[in-house]
ROSE-4610 file (N, C-alpha, C; in Angstrom, 1 decimal, always signed):
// ROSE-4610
residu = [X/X/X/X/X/X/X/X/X/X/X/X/X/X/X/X/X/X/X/X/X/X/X/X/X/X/X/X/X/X/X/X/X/X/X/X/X/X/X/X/X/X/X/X/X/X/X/X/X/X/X/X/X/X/X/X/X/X/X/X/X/X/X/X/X/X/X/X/X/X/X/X/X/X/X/X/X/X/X/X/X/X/X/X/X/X/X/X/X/X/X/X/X/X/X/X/X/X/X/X/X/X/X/X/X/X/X/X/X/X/X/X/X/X/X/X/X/X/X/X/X/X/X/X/X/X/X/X/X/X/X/X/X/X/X/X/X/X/X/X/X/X/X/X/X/X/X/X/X/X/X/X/X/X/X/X/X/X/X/X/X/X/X/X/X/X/X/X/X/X/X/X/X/X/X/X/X/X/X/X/X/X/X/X/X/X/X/X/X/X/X/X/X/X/X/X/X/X/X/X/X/X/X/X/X/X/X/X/X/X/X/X/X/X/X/X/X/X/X/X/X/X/X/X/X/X/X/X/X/X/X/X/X/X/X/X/X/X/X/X/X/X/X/X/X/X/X/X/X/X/X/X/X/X/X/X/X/X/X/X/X/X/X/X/X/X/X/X/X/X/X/X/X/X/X/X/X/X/X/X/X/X/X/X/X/X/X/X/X/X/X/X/X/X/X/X/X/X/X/X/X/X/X/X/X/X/X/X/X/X/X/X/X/X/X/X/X/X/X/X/X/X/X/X/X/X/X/X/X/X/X/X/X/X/X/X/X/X/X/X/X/X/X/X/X/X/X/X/X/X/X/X/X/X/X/X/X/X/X/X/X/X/X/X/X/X/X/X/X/X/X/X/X/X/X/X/X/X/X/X/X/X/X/X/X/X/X/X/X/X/X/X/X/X/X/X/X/X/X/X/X/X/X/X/X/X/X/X/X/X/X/X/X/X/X/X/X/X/X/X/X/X/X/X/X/X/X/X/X/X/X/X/X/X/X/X/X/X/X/X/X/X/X/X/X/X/X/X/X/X/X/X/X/X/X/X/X/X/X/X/X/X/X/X/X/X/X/X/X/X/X/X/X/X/X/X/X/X/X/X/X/X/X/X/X/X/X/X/X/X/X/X/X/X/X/X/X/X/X/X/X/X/X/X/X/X/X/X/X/X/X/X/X/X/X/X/X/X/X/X/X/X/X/X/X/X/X/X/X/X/X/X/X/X/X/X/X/X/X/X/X/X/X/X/X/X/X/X/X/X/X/X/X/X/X/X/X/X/X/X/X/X/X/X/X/X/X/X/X/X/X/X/X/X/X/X/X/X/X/X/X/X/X/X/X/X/X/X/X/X/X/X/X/X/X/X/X/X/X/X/X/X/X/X/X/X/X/X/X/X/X/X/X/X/X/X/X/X/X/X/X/X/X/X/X/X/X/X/X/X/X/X/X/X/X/X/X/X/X/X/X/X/X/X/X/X/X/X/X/X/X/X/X/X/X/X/X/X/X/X/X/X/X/X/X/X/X/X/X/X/X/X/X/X/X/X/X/X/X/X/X/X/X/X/X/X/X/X/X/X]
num = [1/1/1/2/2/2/3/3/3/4/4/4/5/5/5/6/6/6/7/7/7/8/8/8/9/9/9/10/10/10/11/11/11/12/12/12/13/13/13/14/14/14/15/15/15/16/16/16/17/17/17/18/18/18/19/19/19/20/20/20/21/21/21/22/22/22/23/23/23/24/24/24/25/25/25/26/26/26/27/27/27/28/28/28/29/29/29/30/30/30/31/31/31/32/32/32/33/33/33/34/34/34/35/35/35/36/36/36/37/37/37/38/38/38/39/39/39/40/40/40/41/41/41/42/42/42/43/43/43/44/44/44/45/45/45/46/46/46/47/47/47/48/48/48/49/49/49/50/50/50/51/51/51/52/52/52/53/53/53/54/54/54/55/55/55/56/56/56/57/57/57/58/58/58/59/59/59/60/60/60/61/61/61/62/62/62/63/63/63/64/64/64/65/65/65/66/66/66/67/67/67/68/68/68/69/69/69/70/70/70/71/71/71/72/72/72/73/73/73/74/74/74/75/75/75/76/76/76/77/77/77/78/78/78/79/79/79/80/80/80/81/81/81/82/82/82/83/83/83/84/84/84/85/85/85/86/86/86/87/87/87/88/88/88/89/89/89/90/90/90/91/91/91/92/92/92/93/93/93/94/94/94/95/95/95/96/96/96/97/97/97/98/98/98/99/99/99/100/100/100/101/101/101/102/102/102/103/103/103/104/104/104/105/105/105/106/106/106/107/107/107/108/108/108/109/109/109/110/110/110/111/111/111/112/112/112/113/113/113/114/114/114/115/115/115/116/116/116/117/117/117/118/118/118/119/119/119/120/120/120/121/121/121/122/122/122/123/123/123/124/124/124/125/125/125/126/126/126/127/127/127/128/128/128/129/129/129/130/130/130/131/131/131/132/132/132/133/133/133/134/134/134/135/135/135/136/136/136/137/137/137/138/138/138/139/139/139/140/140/140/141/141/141/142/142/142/143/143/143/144/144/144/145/145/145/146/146/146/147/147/147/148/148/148/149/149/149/150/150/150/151/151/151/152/152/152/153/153/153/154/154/154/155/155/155/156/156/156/157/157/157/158/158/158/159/159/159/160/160/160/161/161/161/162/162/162/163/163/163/164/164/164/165/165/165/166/166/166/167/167/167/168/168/168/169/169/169/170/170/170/171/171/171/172/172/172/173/173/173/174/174/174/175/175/175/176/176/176/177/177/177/178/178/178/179/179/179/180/180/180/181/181/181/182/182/182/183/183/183/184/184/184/185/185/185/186/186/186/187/187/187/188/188/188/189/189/189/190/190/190/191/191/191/192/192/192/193/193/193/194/194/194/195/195/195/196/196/196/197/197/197/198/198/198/199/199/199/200/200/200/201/201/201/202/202/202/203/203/203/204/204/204/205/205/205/206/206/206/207/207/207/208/208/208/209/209/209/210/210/210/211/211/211/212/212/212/213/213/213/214/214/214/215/215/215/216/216/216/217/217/217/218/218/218/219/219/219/220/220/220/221/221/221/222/222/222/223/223/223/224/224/224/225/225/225/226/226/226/227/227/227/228/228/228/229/229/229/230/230/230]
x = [+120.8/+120.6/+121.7/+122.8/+123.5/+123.3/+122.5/+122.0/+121.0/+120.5/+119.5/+119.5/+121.0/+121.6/+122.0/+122.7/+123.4/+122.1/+121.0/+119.7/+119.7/+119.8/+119.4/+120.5/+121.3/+122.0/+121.4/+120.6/+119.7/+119.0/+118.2/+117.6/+118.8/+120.1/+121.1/+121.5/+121.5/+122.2/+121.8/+120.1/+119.2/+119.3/+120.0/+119.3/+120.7/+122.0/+123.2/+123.4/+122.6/+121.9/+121.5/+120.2/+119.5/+120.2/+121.2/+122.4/+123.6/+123.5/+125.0/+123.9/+122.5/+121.7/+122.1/+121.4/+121.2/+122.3/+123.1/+124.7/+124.3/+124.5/+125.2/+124.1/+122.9/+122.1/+122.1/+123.0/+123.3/+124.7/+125.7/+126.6/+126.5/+125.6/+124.7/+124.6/+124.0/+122.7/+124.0/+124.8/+125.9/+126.6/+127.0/+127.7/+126.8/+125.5/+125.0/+124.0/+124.4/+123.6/+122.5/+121.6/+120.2/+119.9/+119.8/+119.2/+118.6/+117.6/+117.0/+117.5/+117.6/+118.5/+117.4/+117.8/+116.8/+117.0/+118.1/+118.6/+118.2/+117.1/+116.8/+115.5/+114.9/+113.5/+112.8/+112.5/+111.3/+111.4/+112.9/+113.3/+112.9/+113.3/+112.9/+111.6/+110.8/+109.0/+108.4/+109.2/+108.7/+109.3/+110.3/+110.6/+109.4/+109.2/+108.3/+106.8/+106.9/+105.4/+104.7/+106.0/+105.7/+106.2/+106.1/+106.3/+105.4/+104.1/+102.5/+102.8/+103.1/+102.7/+103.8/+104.9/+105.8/+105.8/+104.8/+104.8/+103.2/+102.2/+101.3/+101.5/+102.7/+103.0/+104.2/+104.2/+105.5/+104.5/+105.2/+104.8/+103.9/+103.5/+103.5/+102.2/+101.2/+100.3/+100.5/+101.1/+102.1/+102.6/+103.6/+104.7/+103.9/+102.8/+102.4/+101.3/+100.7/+100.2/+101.4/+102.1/+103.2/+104.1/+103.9/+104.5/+103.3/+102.0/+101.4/+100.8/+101.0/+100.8/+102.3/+103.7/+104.5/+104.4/+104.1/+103.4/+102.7/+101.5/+100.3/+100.9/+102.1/+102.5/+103.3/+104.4/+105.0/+104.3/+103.4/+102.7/+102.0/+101.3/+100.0/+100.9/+102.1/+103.2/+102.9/+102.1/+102.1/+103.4/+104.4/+105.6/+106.6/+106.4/+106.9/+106.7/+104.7/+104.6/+104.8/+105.0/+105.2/+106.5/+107.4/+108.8/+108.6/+107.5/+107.5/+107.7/+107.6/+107.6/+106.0/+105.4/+103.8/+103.9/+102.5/+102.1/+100.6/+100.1/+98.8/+97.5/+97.7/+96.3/+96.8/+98.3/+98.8/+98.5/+98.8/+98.6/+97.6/+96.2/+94.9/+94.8/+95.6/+95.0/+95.5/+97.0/+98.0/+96.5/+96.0/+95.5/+94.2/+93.5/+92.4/+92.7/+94.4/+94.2/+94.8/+95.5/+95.6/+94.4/+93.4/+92.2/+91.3/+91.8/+90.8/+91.5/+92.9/+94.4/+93.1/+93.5/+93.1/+91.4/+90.9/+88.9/+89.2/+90.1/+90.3/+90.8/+91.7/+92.4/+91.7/+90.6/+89.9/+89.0/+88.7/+86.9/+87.6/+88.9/+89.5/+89.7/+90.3/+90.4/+89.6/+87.5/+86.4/+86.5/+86.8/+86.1/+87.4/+88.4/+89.2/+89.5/+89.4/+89.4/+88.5/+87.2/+85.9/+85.4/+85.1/+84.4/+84.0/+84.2/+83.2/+83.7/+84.8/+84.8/+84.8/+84.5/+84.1/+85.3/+86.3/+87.7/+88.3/+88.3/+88.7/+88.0/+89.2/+88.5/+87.9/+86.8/+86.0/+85.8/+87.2/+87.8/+87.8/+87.4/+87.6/+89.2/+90.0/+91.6/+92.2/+93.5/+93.9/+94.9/+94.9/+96.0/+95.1/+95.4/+95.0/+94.0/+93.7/+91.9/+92.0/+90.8/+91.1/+91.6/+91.6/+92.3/+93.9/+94.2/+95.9/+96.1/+95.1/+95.2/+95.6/+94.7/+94.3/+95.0/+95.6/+96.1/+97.2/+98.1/+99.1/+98.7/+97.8/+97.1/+95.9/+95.2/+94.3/+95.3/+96.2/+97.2/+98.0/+98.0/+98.5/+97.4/+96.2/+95.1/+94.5/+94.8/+94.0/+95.6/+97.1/+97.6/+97.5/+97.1/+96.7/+95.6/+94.3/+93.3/+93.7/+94.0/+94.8/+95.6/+96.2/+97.3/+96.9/+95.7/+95.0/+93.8/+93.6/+92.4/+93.7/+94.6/+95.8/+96.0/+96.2/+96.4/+95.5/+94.1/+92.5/+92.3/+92.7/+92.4/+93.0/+94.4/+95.7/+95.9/+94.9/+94.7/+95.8/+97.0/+97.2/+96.8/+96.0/+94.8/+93.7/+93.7/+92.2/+91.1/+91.4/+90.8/+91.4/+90.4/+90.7/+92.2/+92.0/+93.1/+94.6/+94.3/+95.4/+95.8/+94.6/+95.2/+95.4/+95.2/+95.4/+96.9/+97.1/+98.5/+99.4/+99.2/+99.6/+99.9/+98.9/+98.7/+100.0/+100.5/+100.8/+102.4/+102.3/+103.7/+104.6/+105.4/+106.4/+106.3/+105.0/+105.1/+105.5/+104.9/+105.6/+106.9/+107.4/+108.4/+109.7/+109.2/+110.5/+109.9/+108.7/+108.7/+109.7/+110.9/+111.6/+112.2/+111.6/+111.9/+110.8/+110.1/+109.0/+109.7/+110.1/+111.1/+111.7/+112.4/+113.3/+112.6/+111.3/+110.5/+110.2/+109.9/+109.4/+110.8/+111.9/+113.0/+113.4/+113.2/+113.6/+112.4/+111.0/+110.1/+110.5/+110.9/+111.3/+112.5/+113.4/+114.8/+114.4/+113.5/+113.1/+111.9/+111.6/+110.6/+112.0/+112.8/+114.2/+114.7/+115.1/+116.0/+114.8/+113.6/+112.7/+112.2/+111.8/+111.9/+113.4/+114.5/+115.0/+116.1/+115.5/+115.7/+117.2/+117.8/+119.2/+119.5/+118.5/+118.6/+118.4/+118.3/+118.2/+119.4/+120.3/+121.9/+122.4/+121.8/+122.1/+121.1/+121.8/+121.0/+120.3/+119.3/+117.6/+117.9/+117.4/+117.5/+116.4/+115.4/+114.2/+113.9/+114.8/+114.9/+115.5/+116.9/+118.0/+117.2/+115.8/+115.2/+114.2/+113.5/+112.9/+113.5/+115.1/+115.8/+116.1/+116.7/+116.9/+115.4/+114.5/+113.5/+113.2/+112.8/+112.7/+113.6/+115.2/+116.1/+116.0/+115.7/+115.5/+114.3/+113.6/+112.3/+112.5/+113.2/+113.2/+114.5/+115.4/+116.5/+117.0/+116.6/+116.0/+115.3/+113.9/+112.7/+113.2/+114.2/+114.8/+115.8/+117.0/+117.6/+116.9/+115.5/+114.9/+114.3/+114.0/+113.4/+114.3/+115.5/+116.5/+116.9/+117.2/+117.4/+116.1/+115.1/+114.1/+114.0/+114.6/+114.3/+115.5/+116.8/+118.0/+117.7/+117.5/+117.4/+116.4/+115.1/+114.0/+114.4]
y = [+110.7/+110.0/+108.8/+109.1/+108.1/+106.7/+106.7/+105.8/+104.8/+105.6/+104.7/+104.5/+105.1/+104.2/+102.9/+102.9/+101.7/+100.6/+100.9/+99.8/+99.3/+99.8/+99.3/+98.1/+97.8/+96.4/+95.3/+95.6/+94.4/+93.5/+94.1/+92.9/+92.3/+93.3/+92.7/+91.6/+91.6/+90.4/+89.4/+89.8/+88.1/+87.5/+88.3/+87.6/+86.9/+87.4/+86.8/+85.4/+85.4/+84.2/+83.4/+83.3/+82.7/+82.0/+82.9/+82.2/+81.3/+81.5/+80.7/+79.3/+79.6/+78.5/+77.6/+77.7/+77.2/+76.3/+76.9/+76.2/+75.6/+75.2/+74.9/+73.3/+73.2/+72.6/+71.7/+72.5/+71.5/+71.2/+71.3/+70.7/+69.2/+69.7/+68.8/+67.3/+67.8/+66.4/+65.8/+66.4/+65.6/+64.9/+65.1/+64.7/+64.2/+64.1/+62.4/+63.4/+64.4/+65.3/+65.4/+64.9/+65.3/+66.4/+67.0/+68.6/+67.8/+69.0/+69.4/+70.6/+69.7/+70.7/+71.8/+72.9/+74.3/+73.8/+73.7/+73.8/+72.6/+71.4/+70.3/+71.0/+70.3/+70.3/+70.5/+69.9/+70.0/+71.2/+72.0/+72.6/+74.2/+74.1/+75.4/+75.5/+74.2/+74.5/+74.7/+74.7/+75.2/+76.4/+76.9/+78.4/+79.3/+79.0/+79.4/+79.8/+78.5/+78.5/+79.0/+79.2/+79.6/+80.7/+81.6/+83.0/+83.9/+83.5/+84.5/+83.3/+82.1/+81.1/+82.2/+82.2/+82.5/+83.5/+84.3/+86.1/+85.7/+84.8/+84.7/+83.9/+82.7/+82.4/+83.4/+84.1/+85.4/+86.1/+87.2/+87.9/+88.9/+89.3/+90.3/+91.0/+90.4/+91.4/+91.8/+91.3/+91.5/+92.8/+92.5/+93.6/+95.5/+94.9/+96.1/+96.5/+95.9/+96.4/+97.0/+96.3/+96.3/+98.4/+98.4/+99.6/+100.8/+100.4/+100.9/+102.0/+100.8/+100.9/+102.1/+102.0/+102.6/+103.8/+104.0/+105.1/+106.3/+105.6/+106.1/+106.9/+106.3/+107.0/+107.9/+108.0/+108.6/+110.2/+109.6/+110.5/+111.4/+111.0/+111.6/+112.2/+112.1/+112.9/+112.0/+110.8/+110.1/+109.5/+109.4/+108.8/+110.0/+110.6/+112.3/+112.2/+112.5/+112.5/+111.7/+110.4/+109.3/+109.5/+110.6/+110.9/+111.8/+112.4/+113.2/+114.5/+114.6/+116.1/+116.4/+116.9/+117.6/+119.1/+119.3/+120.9/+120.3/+121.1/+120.7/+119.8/+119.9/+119.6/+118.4/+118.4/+116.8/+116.1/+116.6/+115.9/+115.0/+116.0/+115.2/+114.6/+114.8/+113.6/+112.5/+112.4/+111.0/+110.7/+111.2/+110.9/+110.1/+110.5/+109.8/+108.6/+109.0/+107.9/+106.4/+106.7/+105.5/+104.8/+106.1/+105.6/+104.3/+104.7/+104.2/+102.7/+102.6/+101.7/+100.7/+101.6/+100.5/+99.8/+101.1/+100.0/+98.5/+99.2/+98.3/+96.6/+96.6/+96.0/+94.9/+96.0/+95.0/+94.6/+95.0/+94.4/+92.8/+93.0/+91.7/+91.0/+91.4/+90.2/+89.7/+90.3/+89.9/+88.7/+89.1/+87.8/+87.0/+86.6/+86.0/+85.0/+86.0/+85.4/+84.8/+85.4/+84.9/+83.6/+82.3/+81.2/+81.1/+80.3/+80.1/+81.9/+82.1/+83.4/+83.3/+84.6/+84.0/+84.3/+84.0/+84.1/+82.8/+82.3/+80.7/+79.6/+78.6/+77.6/+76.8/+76.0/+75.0/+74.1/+74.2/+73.4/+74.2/+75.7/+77.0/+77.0/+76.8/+77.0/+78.2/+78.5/+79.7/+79.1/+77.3/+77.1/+77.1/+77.6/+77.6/+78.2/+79.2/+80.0/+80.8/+81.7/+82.8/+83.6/+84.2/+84.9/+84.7/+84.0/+83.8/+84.0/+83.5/+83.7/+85.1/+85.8/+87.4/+88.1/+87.6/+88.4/+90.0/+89.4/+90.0/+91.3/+90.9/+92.0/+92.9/+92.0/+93.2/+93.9/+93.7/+94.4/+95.6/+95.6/+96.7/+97.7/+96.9/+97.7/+98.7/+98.3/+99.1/+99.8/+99.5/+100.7/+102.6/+101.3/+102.4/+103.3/+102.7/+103.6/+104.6/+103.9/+104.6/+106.0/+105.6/+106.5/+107.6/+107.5/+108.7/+108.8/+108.2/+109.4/+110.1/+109.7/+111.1/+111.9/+111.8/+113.1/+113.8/+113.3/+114.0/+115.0/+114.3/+114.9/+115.9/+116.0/+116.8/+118.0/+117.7/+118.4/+118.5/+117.2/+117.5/+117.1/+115.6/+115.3/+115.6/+116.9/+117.6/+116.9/+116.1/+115.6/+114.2/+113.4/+111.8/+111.8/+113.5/+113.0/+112.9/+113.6/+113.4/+112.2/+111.6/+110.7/+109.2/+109.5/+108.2/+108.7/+110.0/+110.6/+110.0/+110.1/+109.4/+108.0/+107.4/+105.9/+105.2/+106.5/+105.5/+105.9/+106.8/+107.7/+107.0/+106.2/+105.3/+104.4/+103.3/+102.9/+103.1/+104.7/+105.3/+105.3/+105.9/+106.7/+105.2/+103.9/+103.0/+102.0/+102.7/+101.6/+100.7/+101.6/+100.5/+98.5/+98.4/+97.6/+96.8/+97.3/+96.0/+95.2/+96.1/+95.3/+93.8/+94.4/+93.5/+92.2/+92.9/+92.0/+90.8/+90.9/+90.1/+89.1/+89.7/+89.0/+88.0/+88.4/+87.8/+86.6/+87.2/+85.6/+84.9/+85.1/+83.6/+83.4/+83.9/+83.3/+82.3/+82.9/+82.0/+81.2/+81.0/+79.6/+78.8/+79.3/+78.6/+77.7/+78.0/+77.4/+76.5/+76.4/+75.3/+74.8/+74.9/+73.9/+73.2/+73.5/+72.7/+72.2/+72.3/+71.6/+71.6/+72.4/+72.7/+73.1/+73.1/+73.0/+71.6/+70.7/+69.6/+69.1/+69.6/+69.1/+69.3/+70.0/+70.5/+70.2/+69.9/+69.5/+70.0/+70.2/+71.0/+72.1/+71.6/+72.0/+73.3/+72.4/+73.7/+74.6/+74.2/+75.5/+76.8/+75.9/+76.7/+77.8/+76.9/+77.2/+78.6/+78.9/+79.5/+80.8/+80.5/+81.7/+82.5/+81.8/+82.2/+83.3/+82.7/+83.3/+84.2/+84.7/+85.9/+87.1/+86.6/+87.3/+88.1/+87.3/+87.7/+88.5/+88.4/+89.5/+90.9/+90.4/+91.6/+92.5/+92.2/+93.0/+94.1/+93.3/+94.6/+95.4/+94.8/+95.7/+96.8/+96.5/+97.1/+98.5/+97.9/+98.8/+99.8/+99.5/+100.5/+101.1/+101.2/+101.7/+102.7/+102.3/+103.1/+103.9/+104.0/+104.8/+106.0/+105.8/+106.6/+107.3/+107.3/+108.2/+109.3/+108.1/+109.1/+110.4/+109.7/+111.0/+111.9/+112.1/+112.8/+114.0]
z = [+82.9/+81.7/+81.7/+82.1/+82.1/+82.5/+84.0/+84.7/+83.5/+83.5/+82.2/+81.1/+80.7/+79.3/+79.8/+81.2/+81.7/+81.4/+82.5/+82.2/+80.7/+79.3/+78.3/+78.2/+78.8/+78.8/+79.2/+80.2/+81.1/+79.6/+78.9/+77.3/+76.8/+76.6/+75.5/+76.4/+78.2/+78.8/+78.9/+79.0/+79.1/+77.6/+76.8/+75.4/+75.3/+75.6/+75.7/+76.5/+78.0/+78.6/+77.5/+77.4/+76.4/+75.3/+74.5/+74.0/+74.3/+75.6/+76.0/+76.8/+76.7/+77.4/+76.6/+75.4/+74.5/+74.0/+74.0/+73.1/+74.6/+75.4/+76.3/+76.6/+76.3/+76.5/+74.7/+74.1/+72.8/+73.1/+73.9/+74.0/+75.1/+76.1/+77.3/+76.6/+75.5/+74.6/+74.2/+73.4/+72.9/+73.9/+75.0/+76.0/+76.9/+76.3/+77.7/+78.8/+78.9/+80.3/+80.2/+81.4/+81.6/+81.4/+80.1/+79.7/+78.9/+78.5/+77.3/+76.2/+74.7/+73.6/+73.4/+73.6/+73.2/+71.6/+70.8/+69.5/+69.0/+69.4/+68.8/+68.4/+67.3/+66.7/+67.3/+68.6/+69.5/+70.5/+70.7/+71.5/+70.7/+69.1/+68.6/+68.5/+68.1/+68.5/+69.5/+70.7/+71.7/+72.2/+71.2/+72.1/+71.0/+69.6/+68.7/+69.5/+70.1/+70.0/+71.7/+72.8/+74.1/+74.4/+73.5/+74.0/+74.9/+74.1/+75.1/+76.6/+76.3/+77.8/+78.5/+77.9/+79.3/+79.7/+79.5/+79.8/+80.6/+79.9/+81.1/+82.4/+82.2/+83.4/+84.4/+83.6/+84.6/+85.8/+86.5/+87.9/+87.3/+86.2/+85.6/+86.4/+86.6/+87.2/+88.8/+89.9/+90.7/+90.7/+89.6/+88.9/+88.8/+88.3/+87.8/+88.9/+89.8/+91.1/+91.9/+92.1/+93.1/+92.6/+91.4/+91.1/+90.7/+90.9/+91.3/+92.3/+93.9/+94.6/+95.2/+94.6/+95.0/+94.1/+92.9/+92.0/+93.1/+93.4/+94.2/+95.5/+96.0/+97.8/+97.1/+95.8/+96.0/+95.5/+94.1/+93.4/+94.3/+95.3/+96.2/+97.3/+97.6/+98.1/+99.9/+99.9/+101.4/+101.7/+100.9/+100.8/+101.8/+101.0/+101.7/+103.3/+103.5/+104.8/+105.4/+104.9/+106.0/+106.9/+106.2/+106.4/+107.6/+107.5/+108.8/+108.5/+106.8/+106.7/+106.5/+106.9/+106.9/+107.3/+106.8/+107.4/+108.4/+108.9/+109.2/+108.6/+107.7/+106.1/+106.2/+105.4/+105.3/+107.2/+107.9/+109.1/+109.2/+108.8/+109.3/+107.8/+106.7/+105.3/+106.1/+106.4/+106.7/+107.6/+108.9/+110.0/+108.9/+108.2/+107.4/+106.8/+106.1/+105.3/+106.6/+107.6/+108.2/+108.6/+109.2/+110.0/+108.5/+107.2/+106.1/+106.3/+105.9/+106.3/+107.7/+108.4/+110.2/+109.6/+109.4/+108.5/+107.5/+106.8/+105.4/+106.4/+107.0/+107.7/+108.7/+108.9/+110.0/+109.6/+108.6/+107.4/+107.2/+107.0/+106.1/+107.7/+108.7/+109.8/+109.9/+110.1/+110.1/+109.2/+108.3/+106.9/+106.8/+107.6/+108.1/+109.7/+110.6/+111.4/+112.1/+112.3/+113.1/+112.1/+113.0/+113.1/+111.5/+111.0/+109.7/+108.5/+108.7/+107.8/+106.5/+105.8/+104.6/+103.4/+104.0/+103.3/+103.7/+104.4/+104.9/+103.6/+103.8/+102.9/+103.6/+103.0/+103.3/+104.1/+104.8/+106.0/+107.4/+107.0/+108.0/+108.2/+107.4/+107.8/+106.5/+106.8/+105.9/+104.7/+104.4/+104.1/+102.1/+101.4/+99.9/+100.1/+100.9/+101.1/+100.1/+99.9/+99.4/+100.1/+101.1/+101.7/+101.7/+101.2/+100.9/+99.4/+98.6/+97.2/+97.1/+97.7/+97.4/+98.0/+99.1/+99.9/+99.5/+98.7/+97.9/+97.3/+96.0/+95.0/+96.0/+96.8/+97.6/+98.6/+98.7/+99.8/+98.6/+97.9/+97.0/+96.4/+96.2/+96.0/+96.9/+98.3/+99.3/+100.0/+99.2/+99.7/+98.3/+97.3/+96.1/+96.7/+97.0/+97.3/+98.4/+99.8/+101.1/+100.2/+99.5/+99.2/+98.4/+97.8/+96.7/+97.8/+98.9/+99.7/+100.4/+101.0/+100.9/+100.0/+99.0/+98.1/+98.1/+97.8/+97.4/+98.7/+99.9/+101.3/+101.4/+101.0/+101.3/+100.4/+98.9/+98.2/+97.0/+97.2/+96.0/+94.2/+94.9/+93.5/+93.8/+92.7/+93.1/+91.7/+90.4/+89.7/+89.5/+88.7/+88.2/+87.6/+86.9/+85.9/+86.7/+87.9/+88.5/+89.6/+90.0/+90.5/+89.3/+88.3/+87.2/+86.7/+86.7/+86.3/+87.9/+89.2/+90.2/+90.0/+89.6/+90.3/+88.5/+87.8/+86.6/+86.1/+87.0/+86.4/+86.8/+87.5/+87.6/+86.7/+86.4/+85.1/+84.4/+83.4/+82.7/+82.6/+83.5/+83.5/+83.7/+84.0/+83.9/+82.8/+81.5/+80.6/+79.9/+79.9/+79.4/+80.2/+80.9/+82.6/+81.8/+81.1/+80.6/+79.5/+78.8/+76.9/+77.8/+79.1/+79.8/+80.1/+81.0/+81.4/+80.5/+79.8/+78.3/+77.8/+77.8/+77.6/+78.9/+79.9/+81.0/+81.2/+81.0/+81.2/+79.8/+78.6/+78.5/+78.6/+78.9/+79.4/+80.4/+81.5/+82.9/+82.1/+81.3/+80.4/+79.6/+78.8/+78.8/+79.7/+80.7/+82.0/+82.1/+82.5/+83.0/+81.9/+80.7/+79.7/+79.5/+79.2/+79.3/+80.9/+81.8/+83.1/+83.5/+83.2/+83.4/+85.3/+86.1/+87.2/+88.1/+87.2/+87.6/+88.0/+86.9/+86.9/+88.7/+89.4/+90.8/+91.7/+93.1/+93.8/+94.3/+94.7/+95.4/+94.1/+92.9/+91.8/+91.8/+91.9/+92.1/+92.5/+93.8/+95.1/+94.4/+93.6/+93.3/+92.1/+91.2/+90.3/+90.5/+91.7/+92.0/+92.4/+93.1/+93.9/+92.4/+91.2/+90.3/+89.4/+89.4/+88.7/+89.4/+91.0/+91.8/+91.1/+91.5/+91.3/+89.8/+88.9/+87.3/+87.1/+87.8/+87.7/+88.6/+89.8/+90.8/+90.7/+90.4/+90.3/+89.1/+88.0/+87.0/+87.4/+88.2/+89.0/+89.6/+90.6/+91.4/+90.8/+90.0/+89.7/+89.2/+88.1/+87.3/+88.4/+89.4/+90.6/+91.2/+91.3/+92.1/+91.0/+89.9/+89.3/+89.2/+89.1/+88.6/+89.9/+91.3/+92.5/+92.0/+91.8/+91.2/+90.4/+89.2/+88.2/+88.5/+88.6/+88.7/+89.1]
């Protein structure tokens, strides 16, 4: 419990960010600097009025595949075997669910790589295809399925309700990592409305290393903790 009293700091610190933005982007204006005032007229109608934007433009469905997909291995206990602890049963599940892994795998090289595929763009190349769009989310989706025909095989999700109790219980169980979430996309809608990475050079660069870090490292701690305590 301790561990995850610590996490409830993560909202009070982005919101303390957000505050020292703010002053800081009204001290900026006063003194000449290329910012934008969060605390000017146009700066509070837009933190007012872009709250849904900055949570639809955040990682969020990503987020929630991505912890999904790690739900699913650890729930269906393939996380385990992959460790090399098995009995016989799990042997030939792991052995099914790779062989489904190796099908899934090569359906997608087909509609990738051969002549005219039907994941290539327009041009027959992979640069903005679909197959790069999708790449990411279908790669989480087909380790979710992979990972509950392991359990089903292996026998330890013998009903729906259990692999929907698999595929959700880490969710669950790090809801609070969402409150954050929500705080943290507009802190990262903050910083890029008002352009306070401009002030530095390869601003953007420096802009994007920041917004990763803000989404994934919360991610992360709430992650490491929840292996801890359990």
């Amino acid at each position: 419990m301790r561990h995850r009293d610590l996490l409830t700091y993560i909202p009070l610190g982005c919101l303390l960010i957000i505050l020292l933005l703010a002053l800081f982007t009204w001290t900026g204006s006063v003194y000449g600097m290329d910012v934008v005032n969060l605390l000017s007229a146009d700066g509070i109608r837009w933190m007012f009025s872009s709250v849904t934007d900055n949570i639809a433009d955040s990682p969020l469905p990503m987020v929630l595949l991505g912890l999904m997909a790690l739900s699913a291995l650890d729930g269906s206990g393939m996380l385990y075997a992959l460790r090399g602890h098995t009995n016989a049963k799990q042997k030939n599940a792991l052995f099914i669910s790779i062989l489904i892994l190796v099908l899934f795998s090569a359906a997608i090289a087909c509609a990738t790589l051969l002549p005219s595929a039907l994941l290539l763009n327009p041009l027959g190349t992979l640069n903005h295809s679909p197959f790069t769009r999708g790449l990411p989310s279908v790669a989480f989706i087909i380790v979710i399925i992979t990972a509950d025909i392991y359990g089903y095989t292996s026998g330890r999700l013998l009903t729906v309700a259990d692999v929907v109790k698999a595929d959700t219980k880490l969710i669950a169980d790090i809801a609070g990592y969402f409150l954050s979430f929500i705080i943290i996309a507009q802190m990262v809608g903050c910083f890029d409305y008002s352009q306070v990475f401009s002030l530095f050079s390869h601003g953007e660069l420096w802009f994007q290393v920041f917004q990763y870090t803000a989404y994934l490292l919360p991610l992360i701690l709430h992650i490491i903790v929840y292996f801890i305590d359990r």
